[in-house]
C-alpha positions in Angstrom: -3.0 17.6 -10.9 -5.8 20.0 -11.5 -8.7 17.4 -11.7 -9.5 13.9 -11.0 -9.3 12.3 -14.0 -5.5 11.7 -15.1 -4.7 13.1 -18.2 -5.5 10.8 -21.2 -1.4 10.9 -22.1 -1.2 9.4 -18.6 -3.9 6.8 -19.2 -2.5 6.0 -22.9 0.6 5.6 -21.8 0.0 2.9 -19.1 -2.1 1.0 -21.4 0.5 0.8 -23.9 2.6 -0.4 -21.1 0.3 -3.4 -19.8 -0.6 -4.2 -23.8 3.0 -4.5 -24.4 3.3 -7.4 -21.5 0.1 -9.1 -22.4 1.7 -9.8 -25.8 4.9 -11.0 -24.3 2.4 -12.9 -21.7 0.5 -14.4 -24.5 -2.7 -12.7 -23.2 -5.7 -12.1 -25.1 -7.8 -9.7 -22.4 -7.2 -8.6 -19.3 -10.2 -8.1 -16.4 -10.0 -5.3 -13.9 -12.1 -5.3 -11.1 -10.3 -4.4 -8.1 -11.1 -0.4 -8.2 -7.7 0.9 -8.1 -6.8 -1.0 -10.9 -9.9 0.5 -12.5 -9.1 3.8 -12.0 -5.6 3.2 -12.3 -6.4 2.0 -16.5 -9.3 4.3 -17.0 -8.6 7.8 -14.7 -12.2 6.7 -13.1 -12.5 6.5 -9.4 -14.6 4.6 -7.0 -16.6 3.3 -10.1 -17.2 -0.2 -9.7 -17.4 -3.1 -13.0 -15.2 -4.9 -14.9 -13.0 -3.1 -17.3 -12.2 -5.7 -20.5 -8.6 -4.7 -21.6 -8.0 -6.4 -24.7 -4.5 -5.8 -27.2 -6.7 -3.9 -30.1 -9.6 -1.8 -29.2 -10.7 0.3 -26.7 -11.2 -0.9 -23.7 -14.7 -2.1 -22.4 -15.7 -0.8 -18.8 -19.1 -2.5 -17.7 -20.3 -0.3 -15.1 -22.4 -1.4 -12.5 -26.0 0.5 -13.4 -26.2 2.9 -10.5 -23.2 4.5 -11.2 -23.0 4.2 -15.3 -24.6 7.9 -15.1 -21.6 9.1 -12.7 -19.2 7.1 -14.9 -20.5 8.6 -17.9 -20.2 12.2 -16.6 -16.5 11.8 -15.9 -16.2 9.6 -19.5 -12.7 8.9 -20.6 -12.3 9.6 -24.3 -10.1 6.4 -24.1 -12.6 3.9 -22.8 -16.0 3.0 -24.0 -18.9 2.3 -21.4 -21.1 -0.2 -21.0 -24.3 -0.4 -18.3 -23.6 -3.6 -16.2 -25.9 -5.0 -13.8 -27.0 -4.2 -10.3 -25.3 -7.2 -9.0 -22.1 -6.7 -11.1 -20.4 -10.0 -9.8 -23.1 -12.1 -11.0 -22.6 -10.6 -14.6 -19.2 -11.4 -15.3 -20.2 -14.6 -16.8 -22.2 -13.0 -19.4 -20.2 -10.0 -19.8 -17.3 -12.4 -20.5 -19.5 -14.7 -22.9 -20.0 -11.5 -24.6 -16.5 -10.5 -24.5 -14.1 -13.0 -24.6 -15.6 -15.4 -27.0 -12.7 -17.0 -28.8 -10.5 -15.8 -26.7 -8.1 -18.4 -25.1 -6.0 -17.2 -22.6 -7.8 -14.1 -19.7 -6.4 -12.4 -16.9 -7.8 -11.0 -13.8 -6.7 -8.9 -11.4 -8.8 -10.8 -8.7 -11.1 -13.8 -8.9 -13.5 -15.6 -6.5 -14.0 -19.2 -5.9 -17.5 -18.9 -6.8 -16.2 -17.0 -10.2 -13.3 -19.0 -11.2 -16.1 -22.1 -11.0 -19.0 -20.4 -12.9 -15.8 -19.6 -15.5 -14.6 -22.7 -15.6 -17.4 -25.0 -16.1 -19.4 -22.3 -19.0 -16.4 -20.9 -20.8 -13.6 -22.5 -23.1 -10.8 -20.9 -21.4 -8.5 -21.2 -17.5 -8.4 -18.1 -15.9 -4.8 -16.6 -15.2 -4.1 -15.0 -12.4 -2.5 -11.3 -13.2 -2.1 -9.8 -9.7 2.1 -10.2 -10.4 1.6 -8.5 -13.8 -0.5 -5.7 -12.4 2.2 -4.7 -9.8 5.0 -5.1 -11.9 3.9 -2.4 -14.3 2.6 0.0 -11.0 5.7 -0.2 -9.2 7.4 3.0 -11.0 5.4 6.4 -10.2 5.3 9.3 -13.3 5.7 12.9 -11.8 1.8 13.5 -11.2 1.9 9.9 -9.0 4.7 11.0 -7.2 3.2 14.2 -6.4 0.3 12.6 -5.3 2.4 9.7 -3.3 3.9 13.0 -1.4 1.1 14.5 -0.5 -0.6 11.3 1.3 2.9 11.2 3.0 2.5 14.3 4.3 -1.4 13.8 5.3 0.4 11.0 7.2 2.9 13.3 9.0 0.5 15.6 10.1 -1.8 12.4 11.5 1.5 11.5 13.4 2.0 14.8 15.4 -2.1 14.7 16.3 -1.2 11.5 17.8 2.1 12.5 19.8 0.3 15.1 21.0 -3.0 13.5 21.8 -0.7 10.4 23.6 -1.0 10.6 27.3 -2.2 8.1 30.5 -6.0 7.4 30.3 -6.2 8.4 26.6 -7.4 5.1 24.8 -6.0 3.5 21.8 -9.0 4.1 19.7 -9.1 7.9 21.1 -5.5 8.5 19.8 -6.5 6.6 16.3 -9.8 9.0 16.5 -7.3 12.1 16.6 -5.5 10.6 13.6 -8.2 10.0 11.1 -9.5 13.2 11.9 -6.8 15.0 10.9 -6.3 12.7 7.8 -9.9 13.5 6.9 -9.3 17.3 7.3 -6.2 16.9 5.4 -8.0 15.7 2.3 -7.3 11.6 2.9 -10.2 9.6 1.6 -9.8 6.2 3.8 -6.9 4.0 5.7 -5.7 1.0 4.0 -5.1 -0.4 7.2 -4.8 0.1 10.7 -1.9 -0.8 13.5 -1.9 -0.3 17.0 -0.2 -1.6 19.6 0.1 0.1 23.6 1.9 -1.6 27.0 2.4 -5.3 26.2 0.4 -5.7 23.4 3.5 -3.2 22.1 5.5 -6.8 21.4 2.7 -8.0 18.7 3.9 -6.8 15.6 0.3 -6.7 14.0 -1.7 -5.8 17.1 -5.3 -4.3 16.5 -6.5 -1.0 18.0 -8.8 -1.5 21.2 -10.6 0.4 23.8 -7.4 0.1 26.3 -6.5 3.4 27.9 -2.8 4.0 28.1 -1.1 3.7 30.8 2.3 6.2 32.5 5.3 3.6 31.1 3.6 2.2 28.0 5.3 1.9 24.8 3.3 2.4 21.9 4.0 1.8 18.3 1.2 2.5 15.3 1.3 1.8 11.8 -0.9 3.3 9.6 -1.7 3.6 5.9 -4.0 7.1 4.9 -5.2 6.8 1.3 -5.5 10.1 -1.0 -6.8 9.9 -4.5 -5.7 6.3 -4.6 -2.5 6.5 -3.7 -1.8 5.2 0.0 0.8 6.5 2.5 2.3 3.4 4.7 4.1 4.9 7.8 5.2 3.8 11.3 6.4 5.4 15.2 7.2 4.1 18.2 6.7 6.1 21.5 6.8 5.5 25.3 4.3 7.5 27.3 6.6 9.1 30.3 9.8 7.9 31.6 11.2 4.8 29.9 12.8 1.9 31.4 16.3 1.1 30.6 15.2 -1.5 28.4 12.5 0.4 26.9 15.3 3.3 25.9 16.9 0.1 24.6 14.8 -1.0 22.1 13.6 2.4 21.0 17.3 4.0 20.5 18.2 0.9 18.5 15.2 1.3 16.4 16.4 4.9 15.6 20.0 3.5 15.2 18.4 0.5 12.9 16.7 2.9 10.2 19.4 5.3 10.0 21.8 2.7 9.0 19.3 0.8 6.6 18.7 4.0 4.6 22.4 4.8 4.1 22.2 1.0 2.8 19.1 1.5 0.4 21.3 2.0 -3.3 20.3 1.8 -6.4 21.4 -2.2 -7.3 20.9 -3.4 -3.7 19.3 -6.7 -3.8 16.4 -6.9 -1.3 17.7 -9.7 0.3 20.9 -8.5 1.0 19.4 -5.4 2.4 16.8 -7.4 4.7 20.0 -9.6 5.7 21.7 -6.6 7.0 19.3 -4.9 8.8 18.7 -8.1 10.6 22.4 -8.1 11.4 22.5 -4.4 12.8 19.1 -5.8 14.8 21.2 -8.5 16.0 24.4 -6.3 17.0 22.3 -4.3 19.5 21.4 -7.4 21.0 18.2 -8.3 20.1 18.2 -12.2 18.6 14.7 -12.6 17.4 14.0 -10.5 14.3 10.2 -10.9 14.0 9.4 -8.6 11.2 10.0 -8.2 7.5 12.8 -5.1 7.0 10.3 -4.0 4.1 8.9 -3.8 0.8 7.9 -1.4 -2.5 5.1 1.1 -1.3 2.5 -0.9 -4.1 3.6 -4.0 -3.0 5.7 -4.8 -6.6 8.2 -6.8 -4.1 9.0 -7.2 -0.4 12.5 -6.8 1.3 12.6 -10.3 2.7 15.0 -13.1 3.2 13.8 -14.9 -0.3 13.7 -12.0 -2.5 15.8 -11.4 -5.1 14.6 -8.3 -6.3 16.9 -5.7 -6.9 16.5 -1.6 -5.9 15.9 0.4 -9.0 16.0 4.3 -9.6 12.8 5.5 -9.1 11.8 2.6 -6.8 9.5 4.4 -4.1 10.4 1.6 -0.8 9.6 1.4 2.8 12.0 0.4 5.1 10.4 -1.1 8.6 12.6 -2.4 11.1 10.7 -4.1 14.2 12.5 -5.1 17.5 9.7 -6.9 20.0 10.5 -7.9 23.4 8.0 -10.0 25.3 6.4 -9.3 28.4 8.0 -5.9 27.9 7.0 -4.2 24.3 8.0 -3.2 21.5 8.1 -1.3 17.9 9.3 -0.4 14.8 10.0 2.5 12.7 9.5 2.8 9.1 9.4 5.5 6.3 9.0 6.0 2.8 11.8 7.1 0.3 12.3 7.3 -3.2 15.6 5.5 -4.1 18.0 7.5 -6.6 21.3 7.9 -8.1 22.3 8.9 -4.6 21.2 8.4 -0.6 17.5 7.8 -0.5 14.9 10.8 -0.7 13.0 10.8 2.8 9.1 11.2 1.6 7.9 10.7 5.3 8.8 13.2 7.7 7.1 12.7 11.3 10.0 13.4 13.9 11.1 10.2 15.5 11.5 11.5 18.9 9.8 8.3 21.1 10.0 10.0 24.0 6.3 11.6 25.2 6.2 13.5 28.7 3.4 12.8 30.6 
């Protein structure tokens, strides 16, 4: 893309697309203020507000004051701009008296306790909740998302080798991590999503935190980590162990290898997630390992998970990521997991970090 604003044919177009389901949704206006979903509807970033998305006009973007000036700078001919308030959560009471007067049926992307209440008790309508709706219509990426979904992929590769090679005994956890969002800053990411890091035992906690613990000659290591660029977020695991492995420890890392290679081949267009979280946690199983602790996946914008309940079926154009975990404890653990973009065919591999667990030390 050559700027930051997406093209207006790229902003038209998804409004058409969420108009189309409010109708169907019997929804009268929809309110934006998570800032992805901002920018996502309006080609703005980091603006904060509430954007009114309504099925006729224009859409309304009340910018908080301090940054109506930036906003209006980078104006999209498609939205119309309002100056909000310093305190813009305070205003969405008056913004929406403003707004939505006569209007019966609102959705919001997000909504506070203290919001839905100040809603409730001044305004003649129930707040829906249109997080579902929202991720629904984001989970299929044109060609310029893609392109961008690639290229925080591969800021996330190259935050991957920094940390295989910055992995060694008496390196801590948060020194590796250091190492990583370095390189994701000098690669052009803007933030991480979230963080994962587990080293030694804390290896067998499947959400562990990063901490000031210096690795030690045997640990196992496994960190999941989500670099963010232009909005669109990479999500992206590896497992190590820092100097010779024990038997077991070349147990659980081969199988995870093992795991995701055979869960990829399985990832087809028609595949309900269910089925594909049910074999994965049979493969788990066949190499021995009983307790299956971890979800085998879900759609990189969070449209659906791969889970036991899910009956969400893979669609061309899906972009998915498969995570297999095995956790042992008292002696660690891990998991693997990569993006792909399911087609007509196998899976295409958007991640790319080698898998090789094994460090020398």
């Amino acid at each position: 893309m050559s700027s930051d604003i997406l093209p207006t044919e790229t902003i038209s177009s998804r409004l058409l697309k969420l108009r189309q389901r409010m109708k169907t949704e019997n929804i009268d206006l929809f309110v934006m203020q998570n800032r992805q979903n901002i920018s996502y509807f309006s080609g703005l970033e980091n603006i904060s507000g509430h954007l009114f998305i309504d099925q006729m006009d224009r859409p309304l973007f009340y910018v908080m004051d301090k940054q109506f000036r930036q906003a209006s700078d980078l104006h999209p001919k498609l939205i119309r701009l309002e100056k909000g308030q310093s305190d813009y959560k305070d205003n969405l009471v008056e913004e929406l008296t403003n707004k939505a007067r006569g209007e019966r049926r609102v959705a919001f992307d997000l909504l506070d306790v203290s919001s839905f209440r100040k809603i409730t008790e001044r305004l003649n309508f129930i707040p829906i909740l249109g997080g579902s709706i929202l991720r629904a219509l984001q989970r299929f990426y044109d060609q310029d998302e893609l392109n961008l979904v690639r290229r925080a992929a591969s800021i996330a590769d190259a935050g991957f080798k920094a940390a295989r090679e910055t992995l060694r005994p008496g390196v801590t956890e948060l020194e590796v991590l250091g190492q990583m969002q370095y390189t994701f800053r000098k690669e052009g990411s803007d933030w991480d999503t979230f963080r994962v890091f587990g080293s030694g035992l804390n290896s067998a906690y499947s959400e562990a935190l990063p901490t000031n613990r210096a690795i030690q000659r045997g640990d196992m290591v496994f960190i999941d980590i989500g670099p963010s660029y232009k909005g669109y977020r990479a999500d992206m695991t590896r497992s190590f162990v820092v100097g010779k492995p024990s038997t077991q420890q070349r147990k659980i890392l081969d199988s995870l290898i093992e795991v995701e290679s055979e869960a990829i081949k399985l990832a087809r267009v028609g595949t309900k997630a269910q089925d594909l979280d049910a074999q994965v946690r049979r493969l788990v199983n066949d190499r021995g390992f009983n307790d299956y602790l971890h979800h085998t996946g879900h759609a990189l914008g969070g449209a659906f998970e791969i889970v036991p309940d899910s009956d969400a079926l893979l669609e061309f154009g899906d972009v998915i990521c498969l995570e297999p975990g095995i956790y042992v404890p008292g002696i660690g653990g891990g998991r693997l997991e990569d993006e792909m973009l399911i087609t007509k065919e196998l899976p295409d591999l958007i991640t790319h970090a080698t898998r090789e667990p094994y460090v020398d030390s």
